[in-house]
Steps between C-alpha positions, in 0.01 A plus 500: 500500500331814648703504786827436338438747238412806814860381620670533204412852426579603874856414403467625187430830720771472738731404189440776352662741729763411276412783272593763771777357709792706386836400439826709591256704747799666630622616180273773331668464149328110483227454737279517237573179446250237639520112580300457236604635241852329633318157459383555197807543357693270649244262326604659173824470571541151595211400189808660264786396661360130532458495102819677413764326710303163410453380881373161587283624756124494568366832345161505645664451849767790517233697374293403775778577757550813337135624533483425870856503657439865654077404610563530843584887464164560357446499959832581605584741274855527367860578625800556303768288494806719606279526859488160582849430363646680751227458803439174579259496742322730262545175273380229692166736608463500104520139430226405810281775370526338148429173614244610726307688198564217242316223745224789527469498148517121450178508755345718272468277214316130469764266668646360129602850367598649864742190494633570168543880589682376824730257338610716190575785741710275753657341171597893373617545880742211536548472139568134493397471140663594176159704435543664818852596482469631181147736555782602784737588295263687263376675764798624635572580107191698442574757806873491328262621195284714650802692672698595157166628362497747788870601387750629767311721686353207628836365668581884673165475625540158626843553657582131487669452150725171685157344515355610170756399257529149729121469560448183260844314510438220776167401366647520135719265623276250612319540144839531281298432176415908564882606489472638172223703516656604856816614265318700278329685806847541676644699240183765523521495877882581469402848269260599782716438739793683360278794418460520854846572583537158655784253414400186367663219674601115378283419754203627317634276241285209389681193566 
C-alpha cells in the first residue's frame, strides 16, 4: 500500500500543474483563466445540466470525464483552439503530445486507477459514449460561457469572431439534448458580436 500510495501523490503532483496552465494564453483579457478552474466548472455544469434537462445518463461518469478530459495539459501545457484549427500539423503534434503525457500519467498511478484514467480520457477523446459526447458538448459550452462573461472586447482581441460564435455547434450537434441551452447562449453571443461592429450571419444561427 506504501508504494501505491508514494505513486499516487506523484500524480497528484504532476496533476496539479493544472492550477497554473493558463487558458487563452494568447489573449491577455482571459488568460487568467486556468485548466482548472475550467474543469471545475465544467463539472458544475454538467452536475446541473444532467438534473435539469432530466438525462438518462451516468452522473458519476460525465463527471468523471469532466474532471480529467484536459489531464494531459497539466505536461503539455495548453493551446488554443483557433491555432490548431487552422495548422494542422500544429494539430497532430498536439494530439501525440497528449497521448504521450496521458500514458505518462497512467504509469504514474497503481495499474487499476492508471487504467481507469487512460480509458476515461480515450473515452472523452473519441467520445463513443453518450457520457462522453455530452462532457464534449459541455465543454465546448462552458468556453461559449466563459467568452460572454469576458464581453466583446474579448472577440476584437481574439480577431476570430467566425470561430467564436461557431465554436460549440458541431459538438452540440452530436449532443442535441444541449440545443436549448446552446439557444439561450446564441442570442448573448449575437449582442457581443453586434457590439463589435460585426454582422451576424444565419450561419451563426443554431440549427
Amino acid at each position: 500500500m506504501k508504494n501505491n500510495l508514494e505513486k499516487i501523490f506523484d500524480f497528484l503532483k504532476i496533476s496539479g500543474n493544472l492550477k497554473n496552465v493558463y487558458r487563452y494564453g494568447d489573449v491577455e483579457i482571459l488568460n487568467d483563466e486556468s485548466t482548472a478552474d475550467h474543469s471545475w466548472r465544467l463539472a458544475l455544469v454538467a452536475m446541473i445540466f444532467v438534473k435539469e434537462l432530466k438525462l438518462k445518463i451516468n452522473t458519476e461518469q460525465a463527471l468523471k470525464l469532466a474532471i480529467i478530459h484536459d489531464l494531459p495539459e497539466s505536461i503539455t501545457g495548453d493551446i488554443t483552439a483557433n491555432r490548431t484549427m487552422v495548422d494542422k500539423k500544429l494539430r497532430k503534434k498536439k494530439e501525440k503530445n497528449e497521448i504521450k503525457a496521458v500514458n505518462r500519467l497512467k504509469n504514474l498511478l497503481p495499474e487499476i486507477q492508471g487504467r481507469e484514467i487512460h480509458k476515461l480520457w480515450h473515452d472523452y477523446e473519441y467520445s463513443k459514449t453518450k457520457e462522453a459526447k455530452f462532457i464534449k458538448a459541455l465543454d465546448k459550452i462552458e468556453a461559449y460561457i466563459n467568452w460572454i462573461e469576458a464581453g466583446y472586447k474579448y472577440i476584437v482581441k481574439c480577431g476570430d469572431q467566425h470561430l467564436i460564435a461557431i465554436y460549440p455547434d458541431k459538438a452540440v450537434k452530436d449532443f442535441p439534448k444541449l440545443i436549448p441551452i446552446l439557444k439561450i447562449l446564441k442570442q448573448k453571443m449575437k449582442k457581443d458580436i453586434k457590439k463589435c461592429g460585426i454582422e451576424w450571419i444565419k450561419e451563426y444561427e443554431n440549427k
